[in-house]
C-alpha positions in Angstrom: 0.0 0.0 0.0 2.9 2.3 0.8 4.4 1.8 -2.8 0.9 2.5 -4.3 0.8 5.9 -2.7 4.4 7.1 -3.3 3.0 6.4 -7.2 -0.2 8.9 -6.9 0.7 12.4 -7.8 -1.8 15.0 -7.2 -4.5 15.4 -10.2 -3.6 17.6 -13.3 -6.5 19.6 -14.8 -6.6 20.4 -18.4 -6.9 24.8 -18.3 -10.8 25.7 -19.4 -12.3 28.8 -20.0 -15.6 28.7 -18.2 -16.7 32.3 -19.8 -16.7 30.1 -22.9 -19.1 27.6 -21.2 -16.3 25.0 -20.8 -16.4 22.1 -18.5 -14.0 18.5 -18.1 -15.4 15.2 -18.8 -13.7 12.0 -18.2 -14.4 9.5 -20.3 -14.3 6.0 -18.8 -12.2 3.4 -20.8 -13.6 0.2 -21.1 -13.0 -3.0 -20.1 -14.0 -6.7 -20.1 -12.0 -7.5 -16.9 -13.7 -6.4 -13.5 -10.8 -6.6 -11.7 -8.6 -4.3 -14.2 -7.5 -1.0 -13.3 -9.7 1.8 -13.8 -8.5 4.2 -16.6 -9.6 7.7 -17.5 -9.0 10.4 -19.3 -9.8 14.1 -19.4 -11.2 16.4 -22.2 -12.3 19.6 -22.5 -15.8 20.2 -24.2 -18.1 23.4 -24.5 -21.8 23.2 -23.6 -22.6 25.5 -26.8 -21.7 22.3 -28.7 -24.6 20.3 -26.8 -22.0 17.5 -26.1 -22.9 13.9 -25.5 -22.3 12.5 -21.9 -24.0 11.5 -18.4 -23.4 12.5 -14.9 -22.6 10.7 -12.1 -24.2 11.6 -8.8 -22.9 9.9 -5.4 -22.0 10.4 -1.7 -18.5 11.5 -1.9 -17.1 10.2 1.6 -14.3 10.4 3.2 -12.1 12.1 0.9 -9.4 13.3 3.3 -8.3 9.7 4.6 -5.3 8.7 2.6 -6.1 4.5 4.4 -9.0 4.4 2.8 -8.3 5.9 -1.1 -8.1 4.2 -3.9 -6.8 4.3 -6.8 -7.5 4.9 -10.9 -5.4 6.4 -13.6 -6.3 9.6 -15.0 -4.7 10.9 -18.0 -2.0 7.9 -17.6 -1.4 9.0 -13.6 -2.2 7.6 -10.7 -4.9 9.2 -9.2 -6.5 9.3 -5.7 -10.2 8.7 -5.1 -12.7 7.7 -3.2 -13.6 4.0 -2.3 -17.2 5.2 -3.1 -16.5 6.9 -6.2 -13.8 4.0 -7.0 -17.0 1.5 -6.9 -19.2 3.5 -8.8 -16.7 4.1 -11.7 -16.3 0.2 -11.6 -19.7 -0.5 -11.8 -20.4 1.8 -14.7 -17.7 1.0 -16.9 -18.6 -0.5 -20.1 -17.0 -3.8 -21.5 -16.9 -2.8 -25.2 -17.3 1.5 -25.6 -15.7 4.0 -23.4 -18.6 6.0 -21.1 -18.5 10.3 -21.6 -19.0 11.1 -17.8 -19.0 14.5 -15.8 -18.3 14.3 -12.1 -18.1 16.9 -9.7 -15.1 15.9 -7.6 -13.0 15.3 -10.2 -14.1 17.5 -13.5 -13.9 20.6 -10.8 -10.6 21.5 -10.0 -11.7 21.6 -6.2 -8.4 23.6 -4.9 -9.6 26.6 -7.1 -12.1 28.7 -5.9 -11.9 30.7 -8.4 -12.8 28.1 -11.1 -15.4 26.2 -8.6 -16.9 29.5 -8.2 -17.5 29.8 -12.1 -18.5 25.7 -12.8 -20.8 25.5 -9.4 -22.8 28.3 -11.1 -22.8 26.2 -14.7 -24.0 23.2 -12.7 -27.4 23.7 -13.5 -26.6 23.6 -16.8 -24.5 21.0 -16.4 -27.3 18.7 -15.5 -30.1 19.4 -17.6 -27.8 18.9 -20.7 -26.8 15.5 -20.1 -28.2 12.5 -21.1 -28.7 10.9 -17.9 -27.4 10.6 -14.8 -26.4 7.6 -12.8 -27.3 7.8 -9.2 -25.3 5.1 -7.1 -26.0 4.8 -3.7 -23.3 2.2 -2.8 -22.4 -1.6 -3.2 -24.8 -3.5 -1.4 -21.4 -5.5 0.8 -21.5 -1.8 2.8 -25.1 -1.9 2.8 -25.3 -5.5 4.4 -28.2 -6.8 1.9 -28.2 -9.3 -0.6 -28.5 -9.4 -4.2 -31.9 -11.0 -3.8 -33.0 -8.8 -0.9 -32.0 -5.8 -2.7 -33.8 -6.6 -5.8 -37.1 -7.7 -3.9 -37.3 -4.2 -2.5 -37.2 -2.6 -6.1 -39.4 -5.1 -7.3 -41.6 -3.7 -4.4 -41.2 0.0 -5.1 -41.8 -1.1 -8.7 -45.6 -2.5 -7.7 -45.9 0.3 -5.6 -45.7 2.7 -9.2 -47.6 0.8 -11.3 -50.3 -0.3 -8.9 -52.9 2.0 -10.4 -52.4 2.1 -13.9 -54.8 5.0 -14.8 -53.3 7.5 -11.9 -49.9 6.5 -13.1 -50.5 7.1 -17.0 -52.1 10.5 -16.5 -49.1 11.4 -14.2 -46.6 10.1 -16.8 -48.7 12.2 -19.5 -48.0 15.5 -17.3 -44.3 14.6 -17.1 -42.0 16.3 -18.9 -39.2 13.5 -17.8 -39.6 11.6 -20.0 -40.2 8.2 -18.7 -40.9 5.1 -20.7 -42.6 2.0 -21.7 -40.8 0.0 -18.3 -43.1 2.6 -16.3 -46.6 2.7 -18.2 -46.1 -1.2 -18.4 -48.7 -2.2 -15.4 -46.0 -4.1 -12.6 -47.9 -7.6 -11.3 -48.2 -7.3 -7.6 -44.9 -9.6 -6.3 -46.6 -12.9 -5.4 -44.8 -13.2 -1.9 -46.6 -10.3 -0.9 -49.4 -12.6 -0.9 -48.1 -16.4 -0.1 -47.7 -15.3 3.8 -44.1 -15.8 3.2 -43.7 -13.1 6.2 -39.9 -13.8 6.4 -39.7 -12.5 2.3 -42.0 -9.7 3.0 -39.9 -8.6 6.5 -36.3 -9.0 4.7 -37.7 -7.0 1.6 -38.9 -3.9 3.9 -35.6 -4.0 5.8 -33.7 -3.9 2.6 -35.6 -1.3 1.6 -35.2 0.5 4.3 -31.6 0.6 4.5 -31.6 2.0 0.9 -33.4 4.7 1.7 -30.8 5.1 4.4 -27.7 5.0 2.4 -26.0 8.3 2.6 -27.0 9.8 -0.6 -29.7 10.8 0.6 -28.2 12.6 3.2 -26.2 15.1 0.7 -27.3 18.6 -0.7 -25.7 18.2 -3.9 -27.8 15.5 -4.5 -30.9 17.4 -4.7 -30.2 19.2 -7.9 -28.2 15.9 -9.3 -31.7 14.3 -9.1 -34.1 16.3 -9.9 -32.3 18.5 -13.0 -31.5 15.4 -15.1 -34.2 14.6 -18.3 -34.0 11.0 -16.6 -32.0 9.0 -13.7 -31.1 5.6 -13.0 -30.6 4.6 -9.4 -28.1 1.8 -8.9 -27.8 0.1 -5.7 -24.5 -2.7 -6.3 -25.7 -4.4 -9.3 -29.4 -3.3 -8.7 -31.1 -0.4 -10.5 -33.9 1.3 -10.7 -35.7 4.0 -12.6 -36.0 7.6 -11.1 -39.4 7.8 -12.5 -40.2 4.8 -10.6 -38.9 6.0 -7.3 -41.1 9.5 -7.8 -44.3 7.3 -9.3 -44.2 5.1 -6.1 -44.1 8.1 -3.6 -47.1 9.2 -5.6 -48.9 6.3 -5.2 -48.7 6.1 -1.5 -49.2 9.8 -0.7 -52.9 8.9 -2.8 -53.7 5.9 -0.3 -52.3 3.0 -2.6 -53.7 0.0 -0.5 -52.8 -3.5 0.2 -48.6 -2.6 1.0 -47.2 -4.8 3.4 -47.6 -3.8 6.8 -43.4 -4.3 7.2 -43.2 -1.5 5.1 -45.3 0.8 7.3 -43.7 -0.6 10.6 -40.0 0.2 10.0 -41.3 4.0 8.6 -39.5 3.1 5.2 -42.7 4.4 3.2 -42.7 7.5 5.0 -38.8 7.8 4.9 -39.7 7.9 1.0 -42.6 10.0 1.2 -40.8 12.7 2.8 -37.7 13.3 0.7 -40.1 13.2 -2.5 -42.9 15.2 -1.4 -40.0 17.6 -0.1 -38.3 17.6 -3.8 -41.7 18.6 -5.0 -42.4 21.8 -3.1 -38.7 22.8 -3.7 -39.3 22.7 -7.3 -42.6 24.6 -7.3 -43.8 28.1 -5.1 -42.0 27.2 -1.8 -40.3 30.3 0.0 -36.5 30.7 -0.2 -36.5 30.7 3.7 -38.7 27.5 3.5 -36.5 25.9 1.2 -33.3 26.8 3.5 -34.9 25.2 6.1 -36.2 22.3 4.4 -32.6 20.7 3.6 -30.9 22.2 6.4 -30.2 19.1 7.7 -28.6 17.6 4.4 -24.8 17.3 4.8 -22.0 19.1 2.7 -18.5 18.8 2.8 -18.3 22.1 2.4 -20.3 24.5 5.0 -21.3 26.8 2.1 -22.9 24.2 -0.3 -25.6 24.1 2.1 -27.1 27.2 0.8 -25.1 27.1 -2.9 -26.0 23.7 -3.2 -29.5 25.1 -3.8 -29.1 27.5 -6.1 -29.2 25.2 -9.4 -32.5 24.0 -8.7 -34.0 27.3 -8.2 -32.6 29.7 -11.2 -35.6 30.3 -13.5 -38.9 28.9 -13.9 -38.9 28.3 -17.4 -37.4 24.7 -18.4 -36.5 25.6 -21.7 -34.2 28.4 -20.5 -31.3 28.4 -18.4 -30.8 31.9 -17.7 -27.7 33.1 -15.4 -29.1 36.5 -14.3 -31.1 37.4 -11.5 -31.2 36.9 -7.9 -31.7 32.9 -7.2 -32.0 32.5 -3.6 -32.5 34.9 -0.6 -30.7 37.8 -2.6 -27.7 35.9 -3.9 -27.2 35.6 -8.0 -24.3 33.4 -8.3 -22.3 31.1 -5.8 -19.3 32.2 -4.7 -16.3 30.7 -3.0 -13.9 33.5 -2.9 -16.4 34.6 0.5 -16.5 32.0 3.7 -19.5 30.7 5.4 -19.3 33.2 8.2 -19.7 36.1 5.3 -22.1 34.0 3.3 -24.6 33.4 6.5 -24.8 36.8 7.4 -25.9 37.4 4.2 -28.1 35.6 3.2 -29.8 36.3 7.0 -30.2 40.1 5.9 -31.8 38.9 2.2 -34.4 36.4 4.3 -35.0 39.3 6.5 -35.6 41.9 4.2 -37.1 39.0 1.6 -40.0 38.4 4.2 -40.4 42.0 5.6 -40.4 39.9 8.9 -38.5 38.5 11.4 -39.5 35.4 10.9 -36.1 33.8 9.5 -34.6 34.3 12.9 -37.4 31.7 14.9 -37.5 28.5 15.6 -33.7 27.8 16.5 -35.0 27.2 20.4 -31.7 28.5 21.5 -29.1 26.0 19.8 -25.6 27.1 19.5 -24.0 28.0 16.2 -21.8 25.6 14.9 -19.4 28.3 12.9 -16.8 30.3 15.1 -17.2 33.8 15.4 -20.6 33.7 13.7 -23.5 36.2 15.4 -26.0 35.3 17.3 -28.6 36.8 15.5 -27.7 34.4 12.2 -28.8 31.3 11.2 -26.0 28.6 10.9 -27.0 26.3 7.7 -24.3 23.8 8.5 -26.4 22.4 11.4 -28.1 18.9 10.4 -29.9 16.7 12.6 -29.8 17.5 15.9 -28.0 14.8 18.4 -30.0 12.6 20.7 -29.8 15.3 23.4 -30.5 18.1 21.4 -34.1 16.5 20.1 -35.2 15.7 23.3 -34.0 18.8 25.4 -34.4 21.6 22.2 -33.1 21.0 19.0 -34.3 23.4 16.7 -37.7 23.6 14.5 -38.5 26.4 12.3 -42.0 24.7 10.9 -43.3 24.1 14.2 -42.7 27.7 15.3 -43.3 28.8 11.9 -46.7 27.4 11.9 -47.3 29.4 15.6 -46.7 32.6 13.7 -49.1 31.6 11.5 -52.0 30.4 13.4 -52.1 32.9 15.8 -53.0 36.4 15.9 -50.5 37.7 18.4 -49.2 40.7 18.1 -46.8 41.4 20.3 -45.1 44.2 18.4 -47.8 46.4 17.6 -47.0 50.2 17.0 -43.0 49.4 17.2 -41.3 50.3 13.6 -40.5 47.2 12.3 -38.3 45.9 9.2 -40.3 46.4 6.2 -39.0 49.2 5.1 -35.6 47.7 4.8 -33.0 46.3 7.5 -30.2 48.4 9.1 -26.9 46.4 10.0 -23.2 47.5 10.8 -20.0 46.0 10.1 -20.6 44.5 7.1 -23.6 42.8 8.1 -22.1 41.4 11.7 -24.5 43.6 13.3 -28.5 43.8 13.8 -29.9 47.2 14.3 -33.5 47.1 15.5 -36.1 49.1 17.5 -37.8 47.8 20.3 -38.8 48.4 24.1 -37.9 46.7 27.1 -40.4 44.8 28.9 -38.7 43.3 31.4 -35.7 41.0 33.2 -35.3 37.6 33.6 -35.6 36.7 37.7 -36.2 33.1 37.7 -35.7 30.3 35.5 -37.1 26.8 35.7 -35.3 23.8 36.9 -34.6 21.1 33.9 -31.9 18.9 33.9 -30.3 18.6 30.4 -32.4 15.8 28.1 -35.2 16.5 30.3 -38.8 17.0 28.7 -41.8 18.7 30.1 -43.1 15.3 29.2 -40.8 12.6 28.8 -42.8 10.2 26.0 -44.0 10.8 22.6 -47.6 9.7 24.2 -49.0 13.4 24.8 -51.3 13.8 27.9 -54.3 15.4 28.3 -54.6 19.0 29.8 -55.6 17.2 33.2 -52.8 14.7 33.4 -50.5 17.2 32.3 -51.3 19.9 35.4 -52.4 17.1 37.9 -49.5 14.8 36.6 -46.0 16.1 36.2 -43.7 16.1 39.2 -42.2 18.7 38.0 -44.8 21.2 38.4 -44.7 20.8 42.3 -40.6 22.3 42.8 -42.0 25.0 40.4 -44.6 26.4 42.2 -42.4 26.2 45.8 -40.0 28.5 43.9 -42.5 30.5 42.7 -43.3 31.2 46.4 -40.0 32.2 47.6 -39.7 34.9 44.8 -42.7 35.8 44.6 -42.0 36.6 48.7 -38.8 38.9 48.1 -40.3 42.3 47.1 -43.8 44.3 48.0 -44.9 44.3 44.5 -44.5 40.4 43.8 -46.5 39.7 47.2 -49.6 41.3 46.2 -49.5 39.2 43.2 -49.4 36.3 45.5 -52.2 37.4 47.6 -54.5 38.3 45.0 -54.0 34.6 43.6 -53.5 36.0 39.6 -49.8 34.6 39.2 -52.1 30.9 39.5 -54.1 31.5 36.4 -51.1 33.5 34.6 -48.7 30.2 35.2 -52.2 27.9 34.2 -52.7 30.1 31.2 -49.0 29.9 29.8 -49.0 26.0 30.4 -52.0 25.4 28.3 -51.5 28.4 26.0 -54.4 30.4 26.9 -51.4 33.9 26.8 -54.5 35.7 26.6 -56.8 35.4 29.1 -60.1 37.1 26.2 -58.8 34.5 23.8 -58.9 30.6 24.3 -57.1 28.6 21.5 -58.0 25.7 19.8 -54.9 23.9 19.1 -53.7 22.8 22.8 -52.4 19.4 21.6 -49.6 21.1 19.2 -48.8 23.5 22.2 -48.3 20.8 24.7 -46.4 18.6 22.0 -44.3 21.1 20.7 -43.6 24.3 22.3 -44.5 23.7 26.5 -42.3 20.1 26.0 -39.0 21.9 24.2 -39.3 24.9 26.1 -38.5 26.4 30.1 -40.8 28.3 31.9 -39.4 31.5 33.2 -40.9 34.2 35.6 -39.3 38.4 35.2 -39.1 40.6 37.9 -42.3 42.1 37.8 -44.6 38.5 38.0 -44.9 37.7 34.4 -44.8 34.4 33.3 -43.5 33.2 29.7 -41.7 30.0 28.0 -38.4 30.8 26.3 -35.2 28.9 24.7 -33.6 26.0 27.5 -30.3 28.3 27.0 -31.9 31.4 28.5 -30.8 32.4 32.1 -32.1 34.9 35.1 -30.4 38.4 34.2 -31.7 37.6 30.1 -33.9 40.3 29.1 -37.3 40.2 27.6 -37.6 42.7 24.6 -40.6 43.3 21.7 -38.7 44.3 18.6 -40.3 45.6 15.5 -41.1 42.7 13.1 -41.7 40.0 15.4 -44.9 38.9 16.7 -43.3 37.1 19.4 -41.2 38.6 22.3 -37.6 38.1 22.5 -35.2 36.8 24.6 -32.2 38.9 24.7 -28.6 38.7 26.5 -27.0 41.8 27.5 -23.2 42.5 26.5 -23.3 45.8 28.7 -19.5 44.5 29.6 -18.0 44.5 26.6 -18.9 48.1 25.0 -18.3 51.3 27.1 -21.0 53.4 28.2 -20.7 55.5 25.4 -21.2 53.3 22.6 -23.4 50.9 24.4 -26.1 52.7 26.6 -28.5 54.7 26.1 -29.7 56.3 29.7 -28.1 54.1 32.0 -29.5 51.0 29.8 -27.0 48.6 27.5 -28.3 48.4 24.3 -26.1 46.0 23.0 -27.2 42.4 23.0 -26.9 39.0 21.6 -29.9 37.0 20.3 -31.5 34.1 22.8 -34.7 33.6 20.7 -38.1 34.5 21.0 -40.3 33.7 23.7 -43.8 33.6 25.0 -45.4 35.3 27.7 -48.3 35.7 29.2 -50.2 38.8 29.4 -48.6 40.6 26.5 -49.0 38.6 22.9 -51.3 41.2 21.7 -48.9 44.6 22.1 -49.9 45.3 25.7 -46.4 45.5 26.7 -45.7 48.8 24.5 -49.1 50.0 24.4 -48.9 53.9 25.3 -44.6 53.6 25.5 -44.0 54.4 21.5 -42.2 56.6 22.8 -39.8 54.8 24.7 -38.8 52.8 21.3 -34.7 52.6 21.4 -32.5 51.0 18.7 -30.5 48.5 19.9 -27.6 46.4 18.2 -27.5 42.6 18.0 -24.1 41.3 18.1 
């Protein structure tokens, strides 16, 4: 192995001008031995000359582990790769022509950002000129399935697209794919479905469920690499599978296709489907940029600013015939570019969403999660975060669409009468800095007990109103230190004479904010804002939920352009009073989230206090 790698020499690119429309291809030499050295060479085409070739789309891997490369010749060198692009260039070589293929990883002179710059923002093009592309999602020996258990969980998806013939042939009508006569040929139902040969049916749904696993569908890039080719084949080790097929079976099931094995419901494989293609469709069609963002935020990238250029091919223009290169694409931006880092790029593209939406609404949702990039402010919206860990689902872990859908269900109002962001967004520093109005409502005085991982409610099995109250341990400590504070100034102990801090803390734990308005959607509060969230009590009695990261001293704020309150730290330490304070007050924060409090959704807090509206600067 040592020899091997004192051979590989780093890969040579042959110059192109991308202002001509120039790209690489490699073109795969055949071979009729599968265990002969893979060979390669480079040439330079132009896509003026509508050239001939496919695409390959993968899940690059590891590509900084020098034990685990292997190795092809390019251009009669020795060349690096890796082991998953190794096996997908064997299985796609041909044993009698040589195969015209464009990949990223190795048509893109990766080192340059000056070139990647210029063919990321071809890619689009890139795509929809090629005949087809290849999808391969891995030999099935690292997938642990069989030959035959791979090919009975095609032969399933297969059924599951050509189960109703009529819905199908109308939908392959509308398509402008292209599919064929394989698809609008009606699949027989596999007969172990029906010969309660469980055992068949259980292995198949495993199978494919660890395709749907595999980690290609865990990268941006291959978003655009599926959905901009005229066609796709998916090939799983010596397996394959039609695109078309793969979006006519997720069709089927979203319109109720009966009579699918329940093992295929059980392990969630179905729904696993469902989701990515039901996703893929709203991407393509009227879904917001911030939506989209959002949407594949927890798709993986090598690079931390794919996760936002990694979109951009799928959005630019909206007719198919054209593949225009001017105009903005997504949340401002008109063109990738790498010469900028992700630090730069999120900040930007944070201002666009803000300014795109008139709103604050891009900044929700994140229920106090930490940024992943150094130095980045606390105000932005890190794209590199994906999934969040074990811990972080059960204790906070972000979601945008659950707090999104708050926004839009409700009628609060929290910020009425404060000037708001519609009328375009004031930042400092090149876009490090937040400038917003707002008014202070109060500080921070107590904070709920939660261990870290702990829930409000610690199943998926939500209670009822009554269990919840009459049920939770937890409600007992928080009510004993709602006494002792509630003892430790005149103002606070009238409140706990008169009995109203009872029906405030009732109200906020069943989401009645508003004592004049009762809402009707209890069940979504208790599953996903009072279980993800702490309860908090400010120094003059109010009651609210915030972000797990928030802590007594945090203030509570209404800024112009969000409905909600907010949740804001004060940096009063770091800026002198000059800079920083504006009578005696810092005015120089960092971002905690927004929260919810009792009493004041509907702009009571700043009712009468316009007046008192101060700019302040997120950091």
């Amino acid at each position: 192995m040592e020899s091997v790698q004192k051979l590989i020499v780093p890969l040579l690119f042959p110059p192109i001008n991308s202002s001509a429309s120039e790209i690489r291809l490699l073109i795969l030499l055949p071979s009729q031995c599968e265990t002969a050295p893979t060979r390669c060479e480079h040439v330079v085409v132009s896509l003026l000359d509508k050239p001939l070739y496919e695409t390959l789309s993968y899940a690059w891997g590891d590509a900084t582990s020098q034990s685990s490369q292997k190795s092809i010749f390019i251009d009669e060198k020795l060349t690096a790769v890796t082991p998953n692009l190794y096996q997908a260039l064997q299985r796609t070589r041909l044993v009698d022509q040589p195969r015209r293929l464009w990949i990223d990883a190795i048509c893109i002179n990766q080192a340059d950002d000056v070139e990647k710059t210029q063919q990321v923002n071809m890619m689009r093009r890139i795509y929809r000129q090629c005949t087809m592309c290849v999808i391969w999602l891995g030999s099935l020996e690292d997938s642990g399935v069989t030959i035959s258990e791979a090919q009975d969980a095609l032969d399933s998806v297969k059924w599951m697209a050509g189960a109703d013939s009529s819905r199908k042939s109308e939908s392959d009508a509308n398509s402008n794919r292209g599919t064929g006569s394989e698809i609008l040929a009606r699949m027989d139902r596999p007969a172990w479905f029906d010969d309660d040969d469980e055992a068949r049916c259980a292995t198949a749904a495993k199978a494919f469920k660890v395709m749907m696993k595999r980690p290609w569908w865990e990268r941006i890039w291959t978003l655009q690499e599926a959905l901009l080719p005229p066609t796709s084949t998916l090939c799983w080790g010596s397996c394959e599978l039609s695109w078309d097929i793969i979006d006519l079976a997720s069709e089927s099931i979203m319109n109720k296709l009966d009579n699918i094995p329940r093992d295929f419901y059980d392990n969630d494989s179905v729904d696993d489907l469902t989701a990515v293609m039901r996703g893929m469709r709203a991407t393509m069609e009227e879904e917001s940029d911030l939506s989209r963002l959002w949407r594949w935020r927890y798709r993986k990238s090598t690079d931390p600013r794919d996760k936002v250029y990694g979109l951009m091919g799928i959005l630019r223009g909206k007719d198919p015939e054209r593949d225009d290169e001017e105009g903005a694409l997504l949340a401002g931006l008109t063109s990738s570019d790498y010469t900028i880092d992700a630090h730069a790029l999120f900040c930007r593209v944070t201002v666009n969403l803000i300014r795109q939406n008139g709103n604050l609404l891009p900044l929700i949702g994140r229920r106090g999660e930490r940024p992943r990039v150094e130095g980045l402010p606390s105000w932005v919206v890190d794209w590199t975060r994906a999934e969040p860990t074990a811990s972080e689902e059960s204790y906070s872990g972000s979601n945008f669409w659950c707090h999104r859908e708050l926004w839009m269900l409700s009628d609060y109002t929290a910020d009425r009468g404060i000037h708001g962001v519609g009328d375009g967004v004031k930042t400092l520093d090149e876009d490090q800095i937040l400038c917003l109005d707002g008014v202070c409502v109060d500080r921070i005085a107590m904070v709920e007990a939660r261990k870290e991982g702990e829930l409000v409610w610690p199943t998926n099995k939500y209670p009822s109103i009554e269990a919840l109250l009459f049920g939770s341990p937890r409600w007992g400590e928080l009510i004993a230190r709602c006494q002792a504070l509630f003892q430790s100034s005149p103002v606070l102990q009238e409140l706990w004479a008169q009995g109203t801090w009872m029906r405030d803390l009732l109200g906020l734990l069943v989401g009645t904010l508003d004592p004049d308005r009762v809402i009707c959607y209890q069940d979504f509060w208790i599953r996903e804002i009072l279980r993800y969230h702490v309860v908090f009590v400010t120094e003059k009695g109010r009651f609210g939920l915030g972000p797990v990261s928030l802590a007594v001293g945090h203030e509570v704020w209404v800024v112009g352009g969000c409905i909600f309150p907010v949740v804001l730290r004060p940096l009063e330490s770091q800026f002198s009073p000059s800079s920083g304070r504006d009578g005696g007050r810092c005015l120089d924060f960092e971002w905690g989230g927004e929260c919810l409090v009792h009493g004041i959704m509907q702009g009571e807090a700043v009712e009468g206090r316009e007046d008192e509206q101060v700019e302040i600067r997120l950091h």
